[in-house]
mmCIF file of the protein (N, C-alpha, C, O) and its ligand, coordinates in Angstrom:
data_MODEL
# 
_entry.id   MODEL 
# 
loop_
_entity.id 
_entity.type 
_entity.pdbx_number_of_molecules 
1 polymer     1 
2 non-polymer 1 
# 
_entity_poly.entity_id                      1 
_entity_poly.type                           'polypeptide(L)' 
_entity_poly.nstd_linkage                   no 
_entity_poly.nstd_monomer                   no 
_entity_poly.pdbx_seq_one_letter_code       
;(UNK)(UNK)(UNK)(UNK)(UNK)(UNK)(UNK)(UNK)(UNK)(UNK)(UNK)(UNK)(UNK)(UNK)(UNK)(UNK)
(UNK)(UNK)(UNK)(UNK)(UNK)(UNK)(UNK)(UNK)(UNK)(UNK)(UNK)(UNK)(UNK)(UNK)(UNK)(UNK)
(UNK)(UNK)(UNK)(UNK)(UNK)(UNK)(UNK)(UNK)(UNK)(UNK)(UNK)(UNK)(UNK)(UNK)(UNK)(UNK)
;
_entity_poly.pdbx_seq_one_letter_code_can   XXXXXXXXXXXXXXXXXXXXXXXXXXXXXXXXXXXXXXXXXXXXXXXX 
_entity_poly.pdbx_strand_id                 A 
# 
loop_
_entity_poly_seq.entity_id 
_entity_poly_seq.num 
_entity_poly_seq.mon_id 
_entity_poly_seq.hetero 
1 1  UNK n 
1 2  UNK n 
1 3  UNK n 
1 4  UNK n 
1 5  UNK n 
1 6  UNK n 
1 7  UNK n 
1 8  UNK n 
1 9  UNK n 
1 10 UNK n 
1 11 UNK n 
1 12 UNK n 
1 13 UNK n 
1 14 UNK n 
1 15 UNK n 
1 16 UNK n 
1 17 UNK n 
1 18 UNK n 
1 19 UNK n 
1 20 UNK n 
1 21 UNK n 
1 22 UNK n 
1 23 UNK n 
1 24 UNK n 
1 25 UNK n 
1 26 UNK n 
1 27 UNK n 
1 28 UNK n 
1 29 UNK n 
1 30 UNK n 
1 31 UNK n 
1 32 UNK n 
1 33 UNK n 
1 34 UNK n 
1 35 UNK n 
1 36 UNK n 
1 37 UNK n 
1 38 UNK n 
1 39 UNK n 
1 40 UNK n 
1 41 UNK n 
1 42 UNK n 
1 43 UNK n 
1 44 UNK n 
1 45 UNK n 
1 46 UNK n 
1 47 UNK n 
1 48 UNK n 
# 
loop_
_struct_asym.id 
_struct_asym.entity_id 
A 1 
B 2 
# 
loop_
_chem_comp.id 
_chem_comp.type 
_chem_comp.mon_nstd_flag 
UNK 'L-peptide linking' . 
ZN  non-polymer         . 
# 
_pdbx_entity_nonpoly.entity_id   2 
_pdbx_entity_nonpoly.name        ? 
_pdbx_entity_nonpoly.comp_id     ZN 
# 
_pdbx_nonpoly_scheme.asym_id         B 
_pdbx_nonpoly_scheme.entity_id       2 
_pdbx_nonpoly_scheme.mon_id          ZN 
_pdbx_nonpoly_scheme.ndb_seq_num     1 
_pdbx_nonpoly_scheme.pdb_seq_num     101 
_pdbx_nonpoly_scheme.auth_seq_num    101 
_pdbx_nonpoly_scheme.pdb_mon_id      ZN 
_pdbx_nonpoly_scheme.auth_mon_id     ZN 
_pdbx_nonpoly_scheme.pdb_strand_id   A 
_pdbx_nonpoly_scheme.pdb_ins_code    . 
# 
loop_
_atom_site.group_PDB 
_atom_site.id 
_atom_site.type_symbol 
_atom_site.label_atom_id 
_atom_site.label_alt_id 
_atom_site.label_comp_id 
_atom_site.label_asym_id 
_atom_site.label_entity_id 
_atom_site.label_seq_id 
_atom_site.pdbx_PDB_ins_code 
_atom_site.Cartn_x 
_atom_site.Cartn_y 
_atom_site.Cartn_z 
_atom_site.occupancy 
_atom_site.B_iso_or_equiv 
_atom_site.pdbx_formal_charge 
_atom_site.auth_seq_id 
_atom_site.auth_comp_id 
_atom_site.auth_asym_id 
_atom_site.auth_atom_id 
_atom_site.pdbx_PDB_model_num 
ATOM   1   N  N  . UNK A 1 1  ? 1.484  9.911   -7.658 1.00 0.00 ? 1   UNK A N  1 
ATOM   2   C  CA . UNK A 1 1  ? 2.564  9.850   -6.675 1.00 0.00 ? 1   UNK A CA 1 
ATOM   3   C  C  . UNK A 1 1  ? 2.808  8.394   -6.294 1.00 0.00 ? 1   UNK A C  1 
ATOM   4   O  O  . UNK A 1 1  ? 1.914  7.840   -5.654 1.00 0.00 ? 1   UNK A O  1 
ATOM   5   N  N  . UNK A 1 2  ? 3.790  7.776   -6.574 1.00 0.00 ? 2   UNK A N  1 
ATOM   6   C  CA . UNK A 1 2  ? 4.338  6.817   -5.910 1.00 0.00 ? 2   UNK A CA 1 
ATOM   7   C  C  . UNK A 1 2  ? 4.768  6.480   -4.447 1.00 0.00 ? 2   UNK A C  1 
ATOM   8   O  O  . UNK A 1 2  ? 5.616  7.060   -3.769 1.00 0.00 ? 2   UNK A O  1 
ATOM   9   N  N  . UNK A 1 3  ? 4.044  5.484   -4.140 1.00 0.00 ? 3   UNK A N  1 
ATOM   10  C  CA . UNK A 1 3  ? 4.013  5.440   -2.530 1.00 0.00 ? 3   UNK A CA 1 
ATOM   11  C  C  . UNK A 1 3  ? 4.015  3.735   -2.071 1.00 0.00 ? 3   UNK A C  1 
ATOM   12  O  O  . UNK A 1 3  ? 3.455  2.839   -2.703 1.00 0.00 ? 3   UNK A O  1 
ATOM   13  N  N  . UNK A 1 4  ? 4.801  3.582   -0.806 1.00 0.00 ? 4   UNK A N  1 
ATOM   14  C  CA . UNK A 1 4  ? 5.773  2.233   -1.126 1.00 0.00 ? 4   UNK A CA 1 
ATOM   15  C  C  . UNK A 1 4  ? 4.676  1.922   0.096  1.00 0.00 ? 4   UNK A C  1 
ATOM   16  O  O  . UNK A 1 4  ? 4.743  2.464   1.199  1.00 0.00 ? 4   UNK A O  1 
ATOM   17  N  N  . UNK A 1 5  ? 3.479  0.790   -0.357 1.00 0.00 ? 5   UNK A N  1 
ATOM   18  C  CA . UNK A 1 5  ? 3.082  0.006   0.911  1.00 0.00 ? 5   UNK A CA 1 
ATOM   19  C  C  . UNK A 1 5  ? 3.616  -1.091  1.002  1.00 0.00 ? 5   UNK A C  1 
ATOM   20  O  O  . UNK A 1 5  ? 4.599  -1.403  0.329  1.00 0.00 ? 5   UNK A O  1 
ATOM   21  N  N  . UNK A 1 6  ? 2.853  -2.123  2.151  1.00 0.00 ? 6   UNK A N  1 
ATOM   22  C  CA . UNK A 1 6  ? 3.567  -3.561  2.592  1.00 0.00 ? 6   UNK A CA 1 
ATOM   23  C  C  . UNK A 1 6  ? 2.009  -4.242  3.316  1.00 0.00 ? 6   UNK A C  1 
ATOM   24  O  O  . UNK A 1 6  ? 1.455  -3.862  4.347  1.00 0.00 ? 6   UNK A O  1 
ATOM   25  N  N  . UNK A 1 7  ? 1.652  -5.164  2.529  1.00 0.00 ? 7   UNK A N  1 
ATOM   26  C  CA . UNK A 1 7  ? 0.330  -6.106  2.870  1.00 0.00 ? 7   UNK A CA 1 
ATOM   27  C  C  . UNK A 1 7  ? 0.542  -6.551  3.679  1.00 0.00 ? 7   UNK A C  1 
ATOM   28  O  O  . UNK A 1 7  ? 1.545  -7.243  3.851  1.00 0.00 ? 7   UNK A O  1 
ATOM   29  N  N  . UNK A 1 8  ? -0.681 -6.233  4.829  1.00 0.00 ? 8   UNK A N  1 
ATOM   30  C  CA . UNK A 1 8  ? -0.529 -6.687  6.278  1.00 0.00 ? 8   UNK A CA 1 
ATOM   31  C  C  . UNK A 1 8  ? -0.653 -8.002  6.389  1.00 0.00 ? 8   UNK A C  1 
ATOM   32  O  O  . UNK A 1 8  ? -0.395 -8.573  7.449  1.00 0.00 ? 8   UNK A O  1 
ATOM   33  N  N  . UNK A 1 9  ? -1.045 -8.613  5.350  1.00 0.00 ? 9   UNK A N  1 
ATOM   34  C  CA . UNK A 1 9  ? -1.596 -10.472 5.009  1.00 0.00 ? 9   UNK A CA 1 
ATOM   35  C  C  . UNK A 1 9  ? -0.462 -11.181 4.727  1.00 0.00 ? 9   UNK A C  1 
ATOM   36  O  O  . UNK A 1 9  ? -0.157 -12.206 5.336  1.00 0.00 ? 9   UNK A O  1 
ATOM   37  N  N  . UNK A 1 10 ? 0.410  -10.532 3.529  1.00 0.00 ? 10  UNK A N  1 
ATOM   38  C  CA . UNK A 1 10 ? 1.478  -11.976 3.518  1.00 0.00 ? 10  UNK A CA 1 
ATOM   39  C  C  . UNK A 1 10 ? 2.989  -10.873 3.173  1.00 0.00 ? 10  UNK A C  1 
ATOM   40  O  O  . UNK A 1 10 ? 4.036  -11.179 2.603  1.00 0.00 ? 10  UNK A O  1 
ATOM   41  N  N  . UNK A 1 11 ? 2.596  -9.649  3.732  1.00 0.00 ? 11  UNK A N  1 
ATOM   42  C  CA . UNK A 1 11 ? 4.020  -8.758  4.145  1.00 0.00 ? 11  UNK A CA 1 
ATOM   43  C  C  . UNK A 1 11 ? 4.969  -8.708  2.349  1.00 0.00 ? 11  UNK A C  1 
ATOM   44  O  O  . UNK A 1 11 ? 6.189  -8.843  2.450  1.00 0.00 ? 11  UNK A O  1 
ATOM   45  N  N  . UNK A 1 12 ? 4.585  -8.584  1.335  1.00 0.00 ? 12  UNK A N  1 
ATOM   46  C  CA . UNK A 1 12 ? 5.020  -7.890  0.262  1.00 0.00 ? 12  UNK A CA 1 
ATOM   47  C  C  . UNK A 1 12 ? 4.795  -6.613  -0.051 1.00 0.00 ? 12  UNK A C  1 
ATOM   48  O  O  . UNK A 1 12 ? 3.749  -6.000  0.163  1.00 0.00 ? 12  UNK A O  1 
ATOM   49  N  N  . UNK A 1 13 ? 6.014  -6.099  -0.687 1.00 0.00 ? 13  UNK A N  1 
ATOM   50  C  CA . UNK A 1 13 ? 6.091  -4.812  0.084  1.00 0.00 ? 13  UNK A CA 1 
ATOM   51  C  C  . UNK A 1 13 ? 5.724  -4.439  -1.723 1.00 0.00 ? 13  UNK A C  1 
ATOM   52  O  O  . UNK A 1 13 ? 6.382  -4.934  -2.638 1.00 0.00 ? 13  UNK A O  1 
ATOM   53  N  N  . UNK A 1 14 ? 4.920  -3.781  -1.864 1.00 0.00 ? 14  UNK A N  1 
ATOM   54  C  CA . UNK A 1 14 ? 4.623  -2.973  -3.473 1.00 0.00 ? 14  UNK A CA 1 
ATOM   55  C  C  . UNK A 1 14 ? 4.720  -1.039  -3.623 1.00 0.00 ? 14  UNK A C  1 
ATOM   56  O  O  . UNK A 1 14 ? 4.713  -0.134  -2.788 1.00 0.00 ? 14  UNK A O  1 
ATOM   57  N  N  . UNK A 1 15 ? 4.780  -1.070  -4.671 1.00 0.00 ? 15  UNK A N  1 
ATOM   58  C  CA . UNK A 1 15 ? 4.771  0.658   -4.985 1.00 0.00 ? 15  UNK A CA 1 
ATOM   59  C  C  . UNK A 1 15 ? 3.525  0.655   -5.818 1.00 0.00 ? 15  UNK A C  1 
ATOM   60  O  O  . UNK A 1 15 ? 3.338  0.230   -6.959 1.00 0.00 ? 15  UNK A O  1 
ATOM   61  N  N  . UNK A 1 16 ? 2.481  1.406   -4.710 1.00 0.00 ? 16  UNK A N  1 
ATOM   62  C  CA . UNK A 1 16 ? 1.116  1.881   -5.467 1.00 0.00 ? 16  UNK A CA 1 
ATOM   63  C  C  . UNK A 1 16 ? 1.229  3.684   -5.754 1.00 0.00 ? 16  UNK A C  1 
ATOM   64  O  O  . UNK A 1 16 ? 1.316  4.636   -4.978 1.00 0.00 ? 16  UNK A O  1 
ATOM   65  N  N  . UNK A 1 17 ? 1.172  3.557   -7.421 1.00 0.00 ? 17  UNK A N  1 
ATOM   66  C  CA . UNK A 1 17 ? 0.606  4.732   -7.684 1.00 0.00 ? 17  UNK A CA 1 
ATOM   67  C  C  . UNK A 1 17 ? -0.266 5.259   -8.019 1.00 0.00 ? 17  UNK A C  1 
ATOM   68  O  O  . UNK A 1 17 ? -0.826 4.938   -9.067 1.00 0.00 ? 17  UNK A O  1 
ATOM   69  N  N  . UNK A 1 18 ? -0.906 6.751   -6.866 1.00 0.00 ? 18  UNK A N  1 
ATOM   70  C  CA . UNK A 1 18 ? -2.306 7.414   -6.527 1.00 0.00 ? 18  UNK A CA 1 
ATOM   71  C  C  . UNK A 1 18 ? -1.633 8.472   -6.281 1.00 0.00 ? 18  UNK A C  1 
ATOM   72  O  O  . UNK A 1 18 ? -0.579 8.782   -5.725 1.00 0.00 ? 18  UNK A O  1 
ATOM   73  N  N  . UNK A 1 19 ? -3.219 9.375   -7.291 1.00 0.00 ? 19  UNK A N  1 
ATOM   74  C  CA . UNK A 1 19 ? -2.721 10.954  -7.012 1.00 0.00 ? 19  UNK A CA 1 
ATOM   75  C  C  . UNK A 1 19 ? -2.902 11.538  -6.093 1.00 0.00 ? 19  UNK A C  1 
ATOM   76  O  O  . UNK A 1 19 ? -2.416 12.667  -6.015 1.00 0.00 ? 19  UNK A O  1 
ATOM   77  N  N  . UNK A 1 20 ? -3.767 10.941  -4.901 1.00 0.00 ? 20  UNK A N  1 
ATOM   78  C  CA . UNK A 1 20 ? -3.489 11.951  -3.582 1.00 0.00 ? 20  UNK A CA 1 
ATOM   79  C  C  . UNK A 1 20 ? -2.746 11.469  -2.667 1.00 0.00 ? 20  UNK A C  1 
ATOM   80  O  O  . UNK A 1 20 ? -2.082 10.433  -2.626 1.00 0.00 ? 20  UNK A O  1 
ATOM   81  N  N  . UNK A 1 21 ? -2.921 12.382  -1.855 1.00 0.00 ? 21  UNK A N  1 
ATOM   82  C  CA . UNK A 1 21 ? -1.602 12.163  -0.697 1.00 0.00 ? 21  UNK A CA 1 
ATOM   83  C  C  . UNK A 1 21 ? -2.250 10.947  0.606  1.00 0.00 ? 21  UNK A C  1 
ATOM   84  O  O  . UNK A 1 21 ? -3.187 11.021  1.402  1.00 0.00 ? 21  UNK A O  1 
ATOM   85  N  N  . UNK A 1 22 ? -1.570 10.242  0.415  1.00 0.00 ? 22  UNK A N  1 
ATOM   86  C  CA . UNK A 1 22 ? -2.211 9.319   1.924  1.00 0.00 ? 22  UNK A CA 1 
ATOM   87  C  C  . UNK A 1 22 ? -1.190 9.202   3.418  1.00 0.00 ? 22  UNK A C  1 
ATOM   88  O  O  . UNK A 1 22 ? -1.260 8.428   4.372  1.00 0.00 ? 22  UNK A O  1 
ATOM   89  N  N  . UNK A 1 23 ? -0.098 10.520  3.060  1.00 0.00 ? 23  UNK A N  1 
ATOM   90  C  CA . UNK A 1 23 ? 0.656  10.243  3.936  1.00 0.00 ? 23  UNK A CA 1 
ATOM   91  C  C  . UNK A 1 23 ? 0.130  10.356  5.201  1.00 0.00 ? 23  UNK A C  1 
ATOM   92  O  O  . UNK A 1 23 ? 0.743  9.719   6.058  1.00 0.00 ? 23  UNK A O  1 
ATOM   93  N  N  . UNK A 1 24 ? -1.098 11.161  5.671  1.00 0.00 ? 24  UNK A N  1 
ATOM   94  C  CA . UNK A 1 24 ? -2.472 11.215  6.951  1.00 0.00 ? 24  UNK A CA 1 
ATOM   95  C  C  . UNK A 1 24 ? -2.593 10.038  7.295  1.00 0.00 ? 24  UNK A C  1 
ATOM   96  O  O  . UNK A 1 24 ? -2.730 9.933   8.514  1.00 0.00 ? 24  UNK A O  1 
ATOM   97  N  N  . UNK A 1 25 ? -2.606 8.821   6.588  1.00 0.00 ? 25  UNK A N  1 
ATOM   98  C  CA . UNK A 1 25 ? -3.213 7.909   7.166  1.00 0.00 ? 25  UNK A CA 1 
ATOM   99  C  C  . UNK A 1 25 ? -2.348 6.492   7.018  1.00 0.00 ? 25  UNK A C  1 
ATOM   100 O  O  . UNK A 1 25 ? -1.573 6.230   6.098  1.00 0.00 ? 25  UNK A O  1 
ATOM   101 N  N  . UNK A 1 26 ? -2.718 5.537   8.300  1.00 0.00 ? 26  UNK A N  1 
ATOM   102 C  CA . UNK A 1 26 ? -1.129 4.377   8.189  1.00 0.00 ? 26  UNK A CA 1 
ATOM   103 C  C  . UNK A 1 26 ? -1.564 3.600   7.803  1.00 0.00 ? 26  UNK A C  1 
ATOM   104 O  O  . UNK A 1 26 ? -0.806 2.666   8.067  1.00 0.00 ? 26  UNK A O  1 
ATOM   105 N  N  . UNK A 1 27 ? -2.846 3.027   6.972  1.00 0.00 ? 27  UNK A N  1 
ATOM   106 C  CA . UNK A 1 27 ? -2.823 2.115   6.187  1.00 0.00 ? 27  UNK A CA 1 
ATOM   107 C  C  . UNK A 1 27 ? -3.952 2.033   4.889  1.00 0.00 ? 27  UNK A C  1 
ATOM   108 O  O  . UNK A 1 27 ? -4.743 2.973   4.964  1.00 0.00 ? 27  UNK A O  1 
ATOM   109 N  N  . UNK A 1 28 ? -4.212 1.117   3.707  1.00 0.00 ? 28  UNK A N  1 
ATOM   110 C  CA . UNK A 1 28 ? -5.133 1.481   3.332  1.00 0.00 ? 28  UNK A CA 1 
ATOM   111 C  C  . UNK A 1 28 ? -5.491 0.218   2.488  1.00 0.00 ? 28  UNK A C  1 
ATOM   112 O  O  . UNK A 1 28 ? -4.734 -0.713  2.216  1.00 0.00 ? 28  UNK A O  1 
ATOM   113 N  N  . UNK A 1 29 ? -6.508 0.339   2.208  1.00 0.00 ? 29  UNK A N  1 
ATOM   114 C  CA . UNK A 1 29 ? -7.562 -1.030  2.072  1.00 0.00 ? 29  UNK A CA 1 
ATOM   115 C  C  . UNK A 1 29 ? -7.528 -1.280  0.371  1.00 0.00 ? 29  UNK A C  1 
ATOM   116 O  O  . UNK A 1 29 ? -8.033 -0.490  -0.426 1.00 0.00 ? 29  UNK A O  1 
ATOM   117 N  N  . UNK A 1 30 ? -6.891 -2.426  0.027  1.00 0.00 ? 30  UNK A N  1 
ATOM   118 C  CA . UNK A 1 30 ? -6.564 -1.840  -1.571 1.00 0.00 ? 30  UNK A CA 1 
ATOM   119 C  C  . UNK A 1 30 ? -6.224 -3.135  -2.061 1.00 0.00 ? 30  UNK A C  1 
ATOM   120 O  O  . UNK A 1 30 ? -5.776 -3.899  -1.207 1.00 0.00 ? 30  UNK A O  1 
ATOM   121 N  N  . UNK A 1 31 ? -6.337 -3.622  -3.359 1.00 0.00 ? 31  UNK A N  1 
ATOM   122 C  CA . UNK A 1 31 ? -6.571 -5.542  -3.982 1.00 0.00 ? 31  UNK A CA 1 
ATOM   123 C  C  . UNK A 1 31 ? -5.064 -5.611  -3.930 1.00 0.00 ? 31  UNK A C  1 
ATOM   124 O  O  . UNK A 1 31 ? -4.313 -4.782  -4.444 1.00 0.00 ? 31  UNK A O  1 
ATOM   125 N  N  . UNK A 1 32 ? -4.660 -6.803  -3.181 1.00 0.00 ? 32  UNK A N  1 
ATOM   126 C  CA . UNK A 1 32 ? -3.087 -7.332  -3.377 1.00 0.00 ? 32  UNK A CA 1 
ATOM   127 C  C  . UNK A 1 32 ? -3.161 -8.204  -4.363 1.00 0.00 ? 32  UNK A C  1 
ATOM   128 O  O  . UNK A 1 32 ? -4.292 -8.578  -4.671 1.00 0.00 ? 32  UNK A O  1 
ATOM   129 N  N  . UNK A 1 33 ? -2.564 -8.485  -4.745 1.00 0.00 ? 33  UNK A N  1 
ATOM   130 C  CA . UNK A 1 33 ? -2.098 -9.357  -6.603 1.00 0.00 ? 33  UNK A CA 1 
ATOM   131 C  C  . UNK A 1 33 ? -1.333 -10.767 -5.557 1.00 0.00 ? 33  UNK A C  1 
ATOM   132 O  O  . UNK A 1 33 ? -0.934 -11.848 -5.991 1.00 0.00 ? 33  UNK A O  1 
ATOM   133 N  N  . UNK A 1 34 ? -1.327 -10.446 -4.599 1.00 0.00 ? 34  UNK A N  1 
ATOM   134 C  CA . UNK A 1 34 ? -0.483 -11.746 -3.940 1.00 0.00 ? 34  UNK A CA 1 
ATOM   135 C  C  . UNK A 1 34 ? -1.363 -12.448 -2.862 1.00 0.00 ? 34  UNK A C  1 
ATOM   136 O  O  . UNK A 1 34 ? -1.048 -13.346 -2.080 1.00 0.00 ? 34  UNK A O  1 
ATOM   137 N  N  . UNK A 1 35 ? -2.176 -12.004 -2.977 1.00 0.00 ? 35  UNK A N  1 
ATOM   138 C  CA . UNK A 1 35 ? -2.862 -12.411 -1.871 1.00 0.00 ? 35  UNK A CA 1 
ATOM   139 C  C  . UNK A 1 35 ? -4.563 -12.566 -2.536 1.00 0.00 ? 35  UNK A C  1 
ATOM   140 O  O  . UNK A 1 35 ? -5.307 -13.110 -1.720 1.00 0.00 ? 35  UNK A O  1 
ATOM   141 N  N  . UNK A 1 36 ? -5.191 -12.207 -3.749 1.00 0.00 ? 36  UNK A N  1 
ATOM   142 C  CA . UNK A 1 36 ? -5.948 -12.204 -4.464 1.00 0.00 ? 36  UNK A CA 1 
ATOM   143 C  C  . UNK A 1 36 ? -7.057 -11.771 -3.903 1.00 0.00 ? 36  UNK A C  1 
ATOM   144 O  O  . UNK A 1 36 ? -8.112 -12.152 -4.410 1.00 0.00 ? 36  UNK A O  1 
ATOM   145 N  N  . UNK A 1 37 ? -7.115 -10.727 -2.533 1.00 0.00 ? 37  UNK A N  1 
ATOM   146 C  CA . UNK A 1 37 ? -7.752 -10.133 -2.613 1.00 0.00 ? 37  UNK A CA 1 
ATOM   147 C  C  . UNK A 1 37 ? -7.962 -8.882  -1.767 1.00 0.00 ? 37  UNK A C  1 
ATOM   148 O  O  . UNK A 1 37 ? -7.004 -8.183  -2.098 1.00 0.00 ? 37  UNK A O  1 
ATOM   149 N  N  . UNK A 1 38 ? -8.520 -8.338  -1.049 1.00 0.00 ? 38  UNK A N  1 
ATOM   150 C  CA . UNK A 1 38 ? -8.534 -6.836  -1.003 1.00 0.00 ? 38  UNK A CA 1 
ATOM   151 C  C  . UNK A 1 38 ? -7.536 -6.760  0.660  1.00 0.00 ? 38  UNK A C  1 
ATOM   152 O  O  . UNK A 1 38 ? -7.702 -7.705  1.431  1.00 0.00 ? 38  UNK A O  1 
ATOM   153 N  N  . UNK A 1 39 ? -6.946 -6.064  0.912  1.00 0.00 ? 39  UNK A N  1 
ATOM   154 C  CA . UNK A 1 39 ? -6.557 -6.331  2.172  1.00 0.00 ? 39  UNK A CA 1 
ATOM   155 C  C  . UNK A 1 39 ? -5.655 -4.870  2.749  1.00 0.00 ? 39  UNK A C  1 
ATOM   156 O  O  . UNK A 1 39 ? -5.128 -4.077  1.968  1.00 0.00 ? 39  UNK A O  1 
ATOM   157 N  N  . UNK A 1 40 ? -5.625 -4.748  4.066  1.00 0.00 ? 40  UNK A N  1 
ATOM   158 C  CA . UNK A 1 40 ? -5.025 -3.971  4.263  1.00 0.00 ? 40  UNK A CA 1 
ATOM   159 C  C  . UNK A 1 40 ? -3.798 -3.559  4.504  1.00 0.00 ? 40  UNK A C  1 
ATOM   160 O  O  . UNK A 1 40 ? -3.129 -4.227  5.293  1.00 0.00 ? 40  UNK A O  1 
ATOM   161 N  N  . UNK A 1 41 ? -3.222 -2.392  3.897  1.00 0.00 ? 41  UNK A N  1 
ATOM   162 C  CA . UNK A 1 41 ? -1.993 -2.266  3.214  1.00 0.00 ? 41  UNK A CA 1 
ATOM   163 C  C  . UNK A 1 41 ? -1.234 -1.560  4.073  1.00 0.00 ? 41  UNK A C  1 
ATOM   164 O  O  . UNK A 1 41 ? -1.764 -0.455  3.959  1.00 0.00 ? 41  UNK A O  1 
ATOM   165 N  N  . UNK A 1 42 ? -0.118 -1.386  5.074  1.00 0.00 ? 42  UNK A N  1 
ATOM   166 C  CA . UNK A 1 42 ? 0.651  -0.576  5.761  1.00 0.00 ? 42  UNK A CA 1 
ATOM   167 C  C  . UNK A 1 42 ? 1.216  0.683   4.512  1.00 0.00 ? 42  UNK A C  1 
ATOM   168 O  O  . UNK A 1 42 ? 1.797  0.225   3.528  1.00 0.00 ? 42  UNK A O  1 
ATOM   169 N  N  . UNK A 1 43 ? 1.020  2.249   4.601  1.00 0.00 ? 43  UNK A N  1 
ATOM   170 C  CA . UNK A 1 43 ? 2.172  2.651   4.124  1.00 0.00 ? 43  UNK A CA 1 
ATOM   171 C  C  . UNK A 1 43 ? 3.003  2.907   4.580  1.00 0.00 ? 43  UNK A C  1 
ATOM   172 O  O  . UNK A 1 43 ? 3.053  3.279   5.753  1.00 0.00 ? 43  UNK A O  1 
ATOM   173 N  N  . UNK A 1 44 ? 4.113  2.785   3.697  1.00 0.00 ? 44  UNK A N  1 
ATOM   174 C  CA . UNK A 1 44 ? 5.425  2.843   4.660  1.00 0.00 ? 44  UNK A CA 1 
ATOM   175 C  C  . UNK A 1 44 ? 6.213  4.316   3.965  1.00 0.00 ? 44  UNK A C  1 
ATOM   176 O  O  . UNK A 1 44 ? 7.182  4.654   4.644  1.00 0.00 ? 44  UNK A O  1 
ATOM   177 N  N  . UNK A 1 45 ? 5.999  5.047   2.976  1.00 0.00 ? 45  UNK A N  1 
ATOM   178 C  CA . UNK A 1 45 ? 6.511  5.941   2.581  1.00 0.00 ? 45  UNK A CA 1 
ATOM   179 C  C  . UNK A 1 45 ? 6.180  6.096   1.477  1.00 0.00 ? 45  UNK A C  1 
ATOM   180 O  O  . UNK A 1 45 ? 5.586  5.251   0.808  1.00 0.00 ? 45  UNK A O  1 
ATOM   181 N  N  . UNK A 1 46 ? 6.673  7.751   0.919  1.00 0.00 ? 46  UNK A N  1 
ATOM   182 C  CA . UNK A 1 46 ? 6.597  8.367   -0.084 1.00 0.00 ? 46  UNK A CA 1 
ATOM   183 C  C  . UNK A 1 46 ? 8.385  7.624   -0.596 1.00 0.00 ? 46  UNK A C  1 
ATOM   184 O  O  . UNK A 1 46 ? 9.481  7.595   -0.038 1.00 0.00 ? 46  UNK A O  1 
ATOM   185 N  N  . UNK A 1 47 ? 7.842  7.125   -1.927 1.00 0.00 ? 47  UNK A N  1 
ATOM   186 C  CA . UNK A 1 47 ? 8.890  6.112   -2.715 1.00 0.00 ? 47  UNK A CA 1 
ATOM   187 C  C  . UNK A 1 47 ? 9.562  7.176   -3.768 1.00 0.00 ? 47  UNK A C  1 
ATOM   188 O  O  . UNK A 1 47 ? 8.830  7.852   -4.491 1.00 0.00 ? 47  UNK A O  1 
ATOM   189 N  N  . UNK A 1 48 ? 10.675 7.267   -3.809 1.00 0.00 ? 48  UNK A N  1 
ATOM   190 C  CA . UNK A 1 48 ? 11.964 8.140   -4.309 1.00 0.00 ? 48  UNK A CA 1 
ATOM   191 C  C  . UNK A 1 48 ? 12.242 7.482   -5.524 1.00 0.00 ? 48  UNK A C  1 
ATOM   192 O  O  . UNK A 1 48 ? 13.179 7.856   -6.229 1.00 0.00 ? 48  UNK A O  1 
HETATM 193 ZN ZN . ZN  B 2 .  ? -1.058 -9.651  0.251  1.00 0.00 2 101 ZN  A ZN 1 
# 
């Protein structure tokens, strides 16, 4: 499932896809490619 977060560190907004549902919870702890390293991720929605 495609799901649209936004790195609370330098605010780029990415589409991580994972097969369960994280819509329960508002953020999640996961490696940014922009920021080089693990950080926590706002989700902001299920991505269409
Ligand atoms: Zn980042």
């Amino acid at each position: 499932m495609p799901w649209k977060i936004r790195c609370a560190n330098c605010n780029t907004e990415k589409v991580l896809n994972i097969s369960f549902d994280i819509s329960s919870q508002k953020t999640i702890y996961i490696y940014c490619n922009v920021c080089k390293r693990n950080t926590f991720n706002e989700i902001l929605g299920y991505y269409e």
